[in-house]
C-alpha positions in Angstrom: 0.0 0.0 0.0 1.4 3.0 -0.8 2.3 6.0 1.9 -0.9 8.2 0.6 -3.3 5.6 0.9 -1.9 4.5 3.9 -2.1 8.1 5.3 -6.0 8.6 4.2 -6.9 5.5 5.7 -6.0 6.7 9.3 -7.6 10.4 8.4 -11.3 10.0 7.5 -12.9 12.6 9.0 -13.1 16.0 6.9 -10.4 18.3 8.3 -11.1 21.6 10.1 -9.5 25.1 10.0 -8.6 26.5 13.5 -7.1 30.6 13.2 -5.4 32.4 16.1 -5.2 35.9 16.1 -2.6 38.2 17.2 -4.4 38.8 20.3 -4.7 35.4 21.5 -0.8 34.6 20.9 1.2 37.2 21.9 2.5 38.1 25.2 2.4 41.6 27.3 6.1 42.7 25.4 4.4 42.3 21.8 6.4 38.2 21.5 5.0 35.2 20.6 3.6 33.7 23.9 4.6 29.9 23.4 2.4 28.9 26.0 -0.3 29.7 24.1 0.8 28.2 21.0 1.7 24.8 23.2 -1.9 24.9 24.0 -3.0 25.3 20.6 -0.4 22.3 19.6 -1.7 20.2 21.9 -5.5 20.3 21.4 -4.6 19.7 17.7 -2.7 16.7 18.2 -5.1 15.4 20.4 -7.4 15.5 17.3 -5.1 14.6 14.8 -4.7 11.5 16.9 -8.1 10.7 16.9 -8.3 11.2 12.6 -9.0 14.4 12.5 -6.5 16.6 10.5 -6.0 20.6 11.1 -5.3 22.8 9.3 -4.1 26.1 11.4 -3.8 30.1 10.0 -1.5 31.7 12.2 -1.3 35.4 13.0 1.9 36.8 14.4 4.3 37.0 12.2 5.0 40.9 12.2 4.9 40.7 16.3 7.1 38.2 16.3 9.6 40.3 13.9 9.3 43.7 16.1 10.0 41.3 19.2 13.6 40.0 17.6 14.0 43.5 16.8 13.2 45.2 19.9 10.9 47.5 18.9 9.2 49.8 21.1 6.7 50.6 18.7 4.5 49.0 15.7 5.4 50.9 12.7 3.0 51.7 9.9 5.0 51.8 7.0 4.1 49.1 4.8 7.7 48.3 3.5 8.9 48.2 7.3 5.5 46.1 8.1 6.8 43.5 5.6 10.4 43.5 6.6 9.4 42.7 10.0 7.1 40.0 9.2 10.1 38.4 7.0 12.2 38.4 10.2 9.5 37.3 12.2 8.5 34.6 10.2 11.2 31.7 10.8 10.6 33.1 14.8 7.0 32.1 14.6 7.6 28.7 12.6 10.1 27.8 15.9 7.8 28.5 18.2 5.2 25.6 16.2 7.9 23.5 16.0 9.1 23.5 19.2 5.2 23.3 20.3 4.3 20.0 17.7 7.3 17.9 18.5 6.8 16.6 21.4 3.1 15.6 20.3 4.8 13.6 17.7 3.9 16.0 14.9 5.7 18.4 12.3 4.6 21.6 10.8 4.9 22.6 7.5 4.5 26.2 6.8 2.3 27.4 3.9 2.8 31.7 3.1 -0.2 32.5 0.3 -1.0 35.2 -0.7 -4.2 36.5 -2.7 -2.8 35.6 -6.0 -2.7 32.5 -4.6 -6.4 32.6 -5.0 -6.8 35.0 -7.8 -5.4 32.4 -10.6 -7.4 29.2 -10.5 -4.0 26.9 -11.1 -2.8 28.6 -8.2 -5.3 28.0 -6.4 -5.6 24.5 -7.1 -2.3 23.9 -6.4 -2.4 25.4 -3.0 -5.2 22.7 -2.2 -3.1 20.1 -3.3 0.3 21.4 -1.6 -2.0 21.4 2.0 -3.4 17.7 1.3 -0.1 16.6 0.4 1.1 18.0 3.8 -1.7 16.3 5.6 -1.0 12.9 4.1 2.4 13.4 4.9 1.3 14.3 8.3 2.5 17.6 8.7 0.5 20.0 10.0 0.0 22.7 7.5 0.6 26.2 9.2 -0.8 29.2 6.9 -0.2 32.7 7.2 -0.5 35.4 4.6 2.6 36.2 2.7 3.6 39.6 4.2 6.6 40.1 2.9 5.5 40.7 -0.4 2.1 41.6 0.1 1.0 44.9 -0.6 -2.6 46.9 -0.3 -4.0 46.1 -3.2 -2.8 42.2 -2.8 -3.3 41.3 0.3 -6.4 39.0 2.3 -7.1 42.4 4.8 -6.6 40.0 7.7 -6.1 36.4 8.7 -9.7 35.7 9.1 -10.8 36.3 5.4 -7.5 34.1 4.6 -8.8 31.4 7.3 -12.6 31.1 5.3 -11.0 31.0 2.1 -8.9 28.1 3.4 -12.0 26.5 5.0 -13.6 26.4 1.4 -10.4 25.7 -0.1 -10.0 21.9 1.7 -13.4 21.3 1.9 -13.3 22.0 5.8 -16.3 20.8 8.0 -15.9 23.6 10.8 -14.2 26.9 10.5 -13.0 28.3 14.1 -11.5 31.6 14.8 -9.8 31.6 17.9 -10.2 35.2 19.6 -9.3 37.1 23.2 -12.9 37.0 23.7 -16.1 34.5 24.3 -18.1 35.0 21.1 -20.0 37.5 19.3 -21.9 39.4 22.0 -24.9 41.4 22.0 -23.5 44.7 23.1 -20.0 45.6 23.2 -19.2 43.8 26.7 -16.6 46.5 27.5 -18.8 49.2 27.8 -22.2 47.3 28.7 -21.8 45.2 31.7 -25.0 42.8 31.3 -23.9 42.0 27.8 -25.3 38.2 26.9 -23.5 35.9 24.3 -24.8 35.3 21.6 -24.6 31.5 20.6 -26.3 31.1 17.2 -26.7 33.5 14.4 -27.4 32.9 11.3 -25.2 34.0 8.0 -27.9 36.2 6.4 -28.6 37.8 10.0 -27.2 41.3 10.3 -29.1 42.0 13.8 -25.1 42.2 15.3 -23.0 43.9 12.6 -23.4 47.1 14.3 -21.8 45.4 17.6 -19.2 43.6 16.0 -17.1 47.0 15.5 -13.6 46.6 14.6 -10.1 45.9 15.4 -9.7 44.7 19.4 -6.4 44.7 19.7 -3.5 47.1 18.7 -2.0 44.5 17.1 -4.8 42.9 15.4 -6.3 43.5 11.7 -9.4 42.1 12.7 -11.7 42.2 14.9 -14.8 41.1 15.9 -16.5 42.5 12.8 -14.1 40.8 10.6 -14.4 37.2 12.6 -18.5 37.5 11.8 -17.5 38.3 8.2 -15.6 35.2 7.3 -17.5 33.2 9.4 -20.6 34.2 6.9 -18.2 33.4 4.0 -17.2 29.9 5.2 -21.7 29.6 6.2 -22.2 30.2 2.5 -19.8 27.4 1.6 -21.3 25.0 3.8 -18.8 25.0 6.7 -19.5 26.0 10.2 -18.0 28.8 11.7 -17.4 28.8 15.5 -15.8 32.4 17.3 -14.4 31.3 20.5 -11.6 32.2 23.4 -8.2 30.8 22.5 -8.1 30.1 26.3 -10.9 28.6 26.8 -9.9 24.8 27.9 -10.7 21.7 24.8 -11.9 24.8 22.9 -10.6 23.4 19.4 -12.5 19.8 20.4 -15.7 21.3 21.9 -16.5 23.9 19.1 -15.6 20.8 16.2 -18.0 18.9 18.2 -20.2 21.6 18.3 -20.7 21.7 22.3 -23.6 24.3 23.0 -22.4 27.3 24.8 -18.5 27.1 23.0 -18.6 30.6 21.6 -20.6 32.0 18.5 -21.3 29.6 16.0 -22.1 30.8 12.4 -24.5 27.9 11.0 -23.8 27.4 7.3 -26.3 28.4 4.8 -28.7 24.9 3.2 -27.4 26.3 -0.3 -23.6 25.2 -0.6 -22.0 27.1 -3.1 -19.9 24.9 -5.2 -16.0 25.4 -4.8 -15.9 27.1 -8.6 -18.3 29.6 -7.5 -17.2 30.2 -4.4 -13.7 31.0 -6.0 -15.3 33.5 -8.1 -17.5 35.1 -4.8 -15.0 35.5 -3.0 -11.5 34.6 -3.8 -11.3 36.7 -6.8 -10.6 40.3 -6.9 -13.2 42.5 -8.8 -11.3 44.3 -11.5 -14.1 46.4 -12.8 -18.2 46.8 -12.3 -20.2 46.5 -15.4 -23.2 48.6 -15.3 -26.8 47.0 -15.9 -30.3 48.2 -16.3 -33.3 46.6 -14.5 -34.3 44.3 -16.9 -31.1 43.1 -17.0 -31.2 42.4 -13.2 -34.5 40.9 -13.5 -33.0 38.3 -15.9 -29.8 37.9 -14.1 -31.6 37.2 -10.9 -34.6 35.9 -11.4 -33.9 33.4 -14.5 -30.8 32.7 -13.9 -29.5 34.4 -17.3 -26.4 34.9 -18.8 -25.5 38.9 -19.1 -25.9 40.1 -22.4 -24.4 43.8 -23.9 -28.1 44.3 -24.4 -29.0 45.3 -20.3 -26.0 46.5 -20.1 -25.5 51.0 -19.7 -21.9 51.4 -18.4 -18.9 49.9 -18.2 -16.1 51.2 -14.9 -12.6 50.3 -14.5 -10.6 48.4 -16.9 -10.7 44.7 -17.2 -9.6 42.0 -19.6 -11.5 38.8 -20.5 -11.9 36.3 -17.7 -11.5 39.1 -15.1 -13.8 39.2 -12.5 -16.5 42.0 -12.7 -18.9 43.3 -10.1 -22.3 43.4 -11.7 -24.2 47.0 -10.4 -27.9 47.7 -10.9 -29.7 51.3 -9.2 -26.1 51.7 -7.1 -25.9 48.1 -5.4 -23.5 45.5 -5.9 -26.1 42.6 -7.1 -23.8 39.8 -8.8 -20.1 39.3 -9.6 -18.9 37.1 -12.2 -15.7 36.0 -14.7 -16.2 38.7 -17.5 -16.4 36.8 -20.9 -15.7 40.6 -22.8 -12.7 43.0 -22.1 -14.2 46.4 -20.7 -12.9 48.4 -24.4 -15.1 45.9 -26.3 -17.6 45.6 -23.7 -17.9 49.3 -24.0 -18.3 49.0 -27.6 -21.3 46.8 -27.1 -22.9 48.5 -24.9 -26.7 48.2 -25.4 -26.3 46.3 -28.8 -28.4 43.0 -29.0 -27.2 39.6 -29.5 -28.1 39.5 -33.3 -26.2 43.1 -34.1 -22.8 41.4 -32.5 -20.2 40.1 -34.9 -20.4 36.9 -35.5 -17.5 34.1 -34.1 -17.3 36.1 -30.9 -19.4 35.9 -28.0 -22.6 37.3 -27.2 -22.4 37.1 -23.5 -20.6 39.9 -21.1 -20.8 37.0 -18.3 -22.0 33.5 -19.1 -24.2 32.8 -16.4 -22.3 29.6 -15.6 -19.4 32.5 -14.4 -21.8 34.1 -12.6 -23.0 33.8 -9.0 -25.6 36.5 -7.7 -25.6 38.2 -4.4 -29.1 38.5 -2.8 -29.0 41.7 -0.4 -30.4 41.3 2.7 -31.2 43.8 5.1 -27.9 46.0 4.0 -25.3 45.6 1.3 -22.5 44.3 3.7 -24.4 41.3 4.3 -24.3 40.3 0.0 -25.0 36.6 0.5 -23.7 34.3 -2.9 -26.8 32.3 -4.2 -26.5 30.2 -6.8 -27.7 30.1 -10.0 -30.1 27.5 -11.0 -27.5 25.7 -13.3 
């Protein structure tokens, strides 16, 4: 029998995506706190003995970089950021070491970064590169590529990169691992009676409003971000559980889905498929193609293709199979792979199917490229539906 088969045998069960945040692993002086990381290390073993594999998206590579460096300070200069986090990096890979060996495991550290995700092969290959690691097992430790990610190519924060990982291995449970309990239903540092909230739904934007932003200096995210790719791993079909990094069996109990382990995000009945998710959330929107309400109607409601015929404006410039953000009265309704480059698109701009040349094609987004976003209550809570194909 050969190694990989030998490997799968022993690791049935669908693996899960556990993210620390910066908050949860660093220490008072801004270092990585290993005893927080050995705790980590060892409820992941614990599963990965049991047939369970892990994947885990680390945060603290920049604090671990201004740590070796003795900085007083974090700096905001994005060149410095990424120097830093290239120091910091082999730092924070020592600390996991150090924590996995003596569970009998090894680490193997995977940097992406959101080109990674942006060029299907790319993407695929990163899927592959984790399983291998898994069969292999190695536990695959993912951070974002700092050091040579820039603003307009990076995740945001670790949490986005964590849901796009969930969907990328097929991950049954998404959970971020936070300085907090949950998701609560006022801001618990300024409302004393605040209750947790233990269920929400991925549509539900009753709490957005509460979620608020960064809690830490040192953070990205926040609790508004943790809620946000929660809802993205929800509309792939994974659970997503917000819990305390401290919190004893945390890892096991929110996997196992023990009531009262933090928030959990439920995942929405309507899986998107992992092409379609790649396209709602992975990809970044080059341009917006403008449509008129007809051409929303057919979009959503029929599940059609987008035709130069609906369409009154084209913004940005894009080239064929760029993603687009499709925009109808001002809102963001649909994004999809654009089957036209935005200087031909332009040209065809309210021309119908029979007027086009011939040979070329007729569509500005095949709907089979296409996923729509159905608004609910507000436009930050777009949730991908699929289309009836």
């Amino acid at each position: 029998m050969s190694s990989r088969r030998a490997v799968t045998s022993r690791t049935k069960l669908r693996p899960a995506v556990v993210k620390i945040g910066t908050s949860s692993m660093t220490g008072a002086d801004g270092g990585i706190d290993a005893g927080a990381v050995n705790k980590l290390a060892s409820e992941v073993a614990a599963l990965w003995r049991l047939g369970r594999p892990i994947v885990v998206v680390t945060s603290g590579a920049v604090s671990a970089g201004i740590a070796a460096t003795k900085m007083t300070k974090r700096p905001s200069e994005t060149t410095m950021l990424q120097a830093l986090s290239a120091i910091g990096q082999h730092h924070l890979m020592r600390v996991y070491d150090e924590a996995f060996a003596p569970e009998g495991l090894r680490c193997g550290q995977v940097l992406l970064s959101l080109s990674d995700f942006g060029v299907r092969r790319q993407y695929l290959h990163a899927r592959e590169t984790i399983d291998t690691l898994v069969e292999l097992e190695a536990v695959p430790i993912v951070n974002e590529n700092d050091a040579v990610a820039d603003d307009e190519i990076r995740f945001g924060d670790n949490d986005r990169l964590a849901a796009l990982v969930a969907n990328l291995v097929g991950a049954e449970c998404l959970v971020l691992l936070t300085d907090t309990e949950g998701l609560f239903d006022a801001d618990p540092r300024r409302v004393a009676d605040a209750t947790l909230v233990e269920q929400v739904a991925a549509a539900d934007a009753a709490f957005d409003d509460v979620a608020g932003g960064p809690g830490s200096p040192g953070g990205r995210g926040g609790m508004g971000s943790k809620l946000a790719a929660a809802r993205m791993a929800a509309w792939c079909g994974v659970r997503g559980v917000i819990a305390a990094a401290d919190r004893p069996g945390v890892v096991a109990d929110a996997i196992a889905a023990t009531p009262g382990v933090g928030t959990a995000v439920l995942p929405d009945e309507s899986r998107l498929p992992g092409r379609k998710a790649w396209i709602a959330f992975a990809l970044p929107a080059r341009g917006r193609v403008v449509v008129d309400e007809g051409a929303r109607r057919a979009v959503v409601e029929r599940s059609a293709s987008l035709l130069p015929a609906g369409v009154i404006g084209i913004e940005g410039s894009f080239s064929p199979d760029d993603a687009v953000e499709i925009v109808a009265g001002g809102d963001v309704f649909a994004k999809g792979l654009a089957r036209l480059g935005a200087e031909r698109a332009h040209e065809w701009i309210g021309r119908r199917s029979s007027d086009l040349p011939s040979g070329l094609s007729g569509e500005v987004v095949h709907r089979d490229d296409l996923v729509v976003l159905v608004t609910e209550h507000r436009k930050t809570t777009a949730k991908p539906r699929l289309s009836s194909r």
